[in-house]
N, C-alpha and C positions, 0 to 999 in steps of 0.2 A: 541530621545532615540535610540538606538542602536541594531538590528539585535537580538543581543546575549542574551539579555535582554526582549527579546519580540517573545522568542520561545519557542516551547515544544517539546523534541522529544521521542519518545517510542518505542522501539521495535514492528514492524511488524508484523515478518515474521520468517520464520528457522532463525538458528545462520549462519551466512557467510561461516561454515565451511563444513556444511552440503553440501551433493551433491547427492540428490535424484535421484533416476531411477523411469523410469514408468510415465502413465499418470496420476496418482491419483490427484487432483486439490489440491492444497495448498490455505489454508483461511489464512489469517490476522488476527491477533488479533483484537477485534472489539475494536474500541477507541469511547469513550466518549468524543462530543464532548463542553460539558458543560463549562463556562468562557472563548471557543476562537470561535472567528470569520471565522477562515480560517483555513483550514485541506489540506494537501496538501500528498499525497505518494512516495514514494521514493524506487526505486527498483533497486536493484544493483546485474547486474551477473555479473557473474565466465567466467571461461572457459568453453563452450556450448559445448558437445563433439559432438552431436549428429549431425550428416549433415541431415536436412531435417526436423528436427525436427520445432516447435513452439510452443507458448504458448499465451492464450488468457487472458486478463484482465477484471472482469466485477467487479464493484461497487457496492453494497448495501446498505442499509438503512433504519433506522425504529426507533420509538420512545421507544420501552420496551428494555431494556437491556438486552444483553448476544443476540440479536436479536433473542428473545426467541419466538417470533409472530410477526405478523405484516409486515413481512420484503417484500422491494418492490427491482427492479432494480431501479439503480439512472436515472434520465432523463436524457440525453441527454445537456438539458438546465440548470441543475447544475452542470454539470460538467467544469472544468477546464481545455482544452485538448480535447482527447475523448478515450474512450477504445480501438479505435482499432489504435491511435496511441500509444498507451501505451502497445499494445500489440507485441510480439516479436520474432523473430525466433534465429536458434543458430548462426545466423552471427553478433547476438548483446554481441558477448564475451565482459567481462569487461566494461562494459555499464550502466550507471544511467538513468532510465526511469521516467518521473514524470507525475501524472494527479492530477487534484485539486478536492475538492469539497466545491460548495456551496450553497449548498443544505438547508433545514430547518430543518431534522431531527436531531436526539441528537446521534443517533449510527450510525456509517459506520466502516464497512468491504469490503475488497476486495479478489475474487477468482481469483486465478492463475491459468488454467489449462493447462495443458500439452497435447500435441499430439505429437506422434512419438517419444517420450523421452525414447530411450533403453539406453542410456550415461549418465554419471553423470553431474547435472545441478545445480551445487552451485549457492543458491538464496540467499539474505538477503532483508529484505525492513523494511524501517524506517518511521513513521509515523511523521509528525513536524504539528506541529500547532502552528498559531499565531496571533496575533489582543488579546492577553489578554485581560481579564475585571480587571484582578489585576494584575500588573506588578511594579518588574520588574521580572519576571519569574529567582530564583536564583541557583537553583538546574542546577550542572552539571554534575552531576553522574546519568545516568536514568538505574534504572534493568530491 
């Protein structure tokens, strides 16, 4: 079977267009990760204006939805990667960053936060999942 056929992808993060100022931490949408296997993130800057600037990535996790309780940092050991390589300063302009999780829980989120972010810092991130339980995953329009 085929790549294309055997993914999911969802909106993250801000729209691509956006270009936030400030440290305020940026969450991900929290994905459910029910029918796949494999959850993987996907983060895509801009233009990083700020010299000096960085941003840190940390992963979360938990079985109540909306991570409404429960929620822990992901270990170390489920992760794919690890946060602080997924994490990035402004000399990663135009750059796709990935970390994986495989983890046990049914929800993860990821915070993005910022330091030293006085410039604007167009983010976008895409969430994919894949190892369906029912495939072939046919939707190629995701809102």
């Amino acid at each position: 079977m085929n790549l294309h056929s055997n993914i999911k992808a969802s909106p993250a993060l801000i729209p691509p267009a956006a270009a936030p100022t400030g440290d305020t931490p940026h969450l991900t949408t929290v994905i459910d990760r029910q029918g796949f296997m494999d959850l993987e993130l996907l983060i895509i800057t801009g233009t990083l204006a700020d010299a000096g600037a960085s941003w840190t990535v940390l992963m979360e996790q938990s079985d109540v939805a909306a991570l409404a309780s429960g929620v822990t940092d992901v270990a170390d050991a489920d992760l794919l990667g690890t946060e602080l390589g997924a994490s990035f300063t402004q000399a990663a302009d135009s750059t796709v960053i990935k970390i994986g999780y495989r983890g046990s829980k049914r929800y993860v989120r990821a915070t993005i936060t910022p330091s030293g972010n006085a410039g604007n810092a167009p983010l976008a991130a895409i969430w994919v999942q894949a190892k369906p339980s029912i495939a072939p995953q046919s939707t190629q329009q995701i809102a």
